[in-house]
C-alpha positions in Angstrom: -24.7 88.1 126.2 -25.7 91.6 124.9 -23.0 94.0 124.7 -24.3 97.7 124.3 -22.4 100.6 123.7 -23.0 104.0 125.3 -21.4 107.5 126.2 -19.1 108.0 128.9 -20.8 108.8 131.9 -20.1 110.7 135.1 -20.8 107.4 137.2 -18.3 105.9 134.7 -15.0 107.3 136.1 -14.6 104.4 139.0 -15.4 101.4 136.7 -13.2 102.9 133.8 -10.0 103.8 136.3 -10.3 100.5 137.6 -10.3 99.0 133.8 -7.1 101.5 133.6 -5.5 99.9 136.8 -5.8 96.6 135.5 -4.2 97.3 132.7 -1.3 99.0 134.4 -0.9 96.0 136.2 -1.1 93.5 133.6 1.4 96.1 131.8 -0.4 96.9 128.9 -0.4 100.0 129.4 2.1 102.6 131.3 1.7 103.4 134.6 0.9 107.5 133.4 -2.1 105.9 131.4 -3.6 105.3 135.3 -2.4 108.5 136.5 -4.0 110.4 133.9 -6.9 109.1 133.4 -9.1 111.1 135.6 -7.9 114.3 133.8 -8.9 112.5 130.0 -12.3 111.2 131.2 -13.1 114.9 133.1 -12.0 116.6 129.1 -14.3 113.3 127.4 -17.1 114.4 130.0 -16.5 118.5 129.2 -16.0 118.1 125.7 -13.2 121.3 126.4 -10.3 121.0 124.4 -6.7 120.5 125.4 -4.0 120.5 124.0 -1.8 117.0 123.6 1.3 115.4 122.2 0.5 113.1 120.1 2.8 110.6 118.4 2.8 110.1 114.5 5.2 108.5 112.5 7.8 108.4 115.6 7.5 112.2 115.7 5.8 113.8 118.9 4.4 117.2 117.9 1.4 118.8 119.9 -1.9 119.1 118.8 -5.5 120.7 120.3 -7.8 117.9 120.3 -10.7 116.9 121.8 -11.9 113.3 123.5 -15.1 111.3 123.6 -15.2 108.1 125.6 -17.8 105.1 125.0 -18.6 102.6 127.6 -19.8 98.8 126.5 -21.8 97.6 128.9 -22.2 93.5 129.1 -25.9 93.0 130.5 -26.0 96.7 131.8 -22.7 95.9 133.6 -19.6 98.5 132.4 -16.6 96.0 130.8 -14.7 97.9 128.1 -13.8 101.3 127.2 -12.6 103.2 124.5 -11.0 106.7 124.6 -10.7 109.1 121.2 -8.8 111.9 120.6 -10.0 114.4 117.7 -8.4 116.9 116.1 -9.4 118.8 112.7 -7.7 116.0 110.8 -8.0 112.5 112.7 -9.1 110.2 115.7 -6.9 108.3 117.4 -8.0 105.6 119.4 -5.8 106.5 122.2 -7.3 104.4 125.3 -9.4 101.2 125.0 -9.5 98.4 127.4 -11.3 95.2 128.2 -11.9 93.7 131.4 -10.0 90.4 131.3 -12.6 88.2 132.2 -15.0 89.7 129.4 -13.2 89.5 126.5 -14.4 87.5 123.7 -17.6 88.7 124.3 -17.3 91.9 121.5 -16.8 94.4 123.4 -13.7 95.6 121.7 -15.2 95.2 118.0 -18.1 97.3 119.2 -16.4 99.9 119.9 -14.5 100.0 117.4 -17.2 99.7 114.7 -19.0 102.5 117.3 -16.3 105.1 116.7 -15.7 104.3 112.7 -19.5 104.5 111.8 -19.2 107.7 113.7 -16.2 109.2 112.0 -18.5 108.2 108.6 -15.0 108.1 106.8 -14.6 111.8 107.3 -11.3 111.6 109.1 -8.3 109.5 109.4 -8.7 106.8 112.3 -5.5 105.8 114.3 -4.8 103.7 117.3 -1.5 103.1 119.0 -0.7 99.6 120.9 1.8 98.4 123.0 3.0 95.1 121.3 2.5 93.5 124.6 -0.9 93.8 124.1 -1.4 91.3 120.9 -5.1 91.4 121.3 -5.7 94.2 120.6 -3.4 94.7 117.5 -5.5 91.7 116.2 -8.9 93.2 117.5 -8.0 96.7 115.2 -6.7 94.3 112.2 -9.7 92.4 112.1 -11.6 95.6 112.2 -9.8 97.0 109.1 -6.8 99.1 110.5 -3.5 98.5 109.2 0.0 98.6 110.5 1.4 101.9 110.0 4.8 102.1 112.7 6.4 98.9 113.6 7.4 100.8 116.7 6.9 100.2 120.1 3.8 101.0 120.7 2.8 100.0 117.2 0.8 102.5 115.2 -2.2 101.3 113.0 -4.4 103.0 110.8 -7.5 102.8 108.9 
């Protein structure tokens, strides 16, 4: 299998929201993660910024940011995501999803190692996970990031 890993495109939206509803469904994620998705991958497409609440430390405190989406594409076929936020400071991984029957195949890794040689150590890298979702806490930890918040979703950092 060749995984390749691209921007976000328009034709992107339905195969991503669909990633989004599965992982509502399978509870990874919260149900608002579905409902706002089309307004995160329209900012990702834009490149306008908005302005967000992020969480940090347990603290919520809003923050203008920006997003870029990747797609990886398994033999030219979209199955995984991942959705940044970035701010003058740091990224936060705040969306990334697999489609269940392609993981394994390095999809997540990719993207991962996509955004941090990006980033070229200029900025702090974050990404929140529910604990529900155990594969990709160990996905991130393999990849380098750390436990930061024990919380629920748990914080790591790189």
């Amino acid at each position: 299998m060749t995984v390749t890993i691209r921007p976000l495109q328009e034709n992107d939206r339905a195969p991503v929201i669909a990633m989004l509803k599965e992982g509502v469904a399978f509870k990874h994620f919260l149900p608002t993660a579905y409902t706002q998705a089309n307004a995160l991958l329209g900012a990702a497409l834009s490149g306008v910024p908005f302005t967000m609440i992020k969480l940090r430390a347990g603290q919520t405190r809003p923050h203008q940011v920006t997003s870029r989406a990747w797609v990886a594409e398994v033999n030219s076929v979209p199955a995984a995501f991942a959705l940044s936020l970035v701010d003058a400071n740091e990224i936060e991984i705040h969306l990334a999803w697999t489609l269940k029957a392609l993981r394994r195949t390095g999809c997540m890794t990719a993207l991962i190692q996509h955004e941090i040689t990006l980033n070229n150590g200029q900025k702090r890298i974050y990404a929140r996970c529910y604990k529900k979702s155990t594969w990709a806490v160990s996905c991130f930890q393999k990849n380098g990031f750390t436990l930061a918040n024990t919380g629920d979703p748990v914080e790591l950092t790189l």
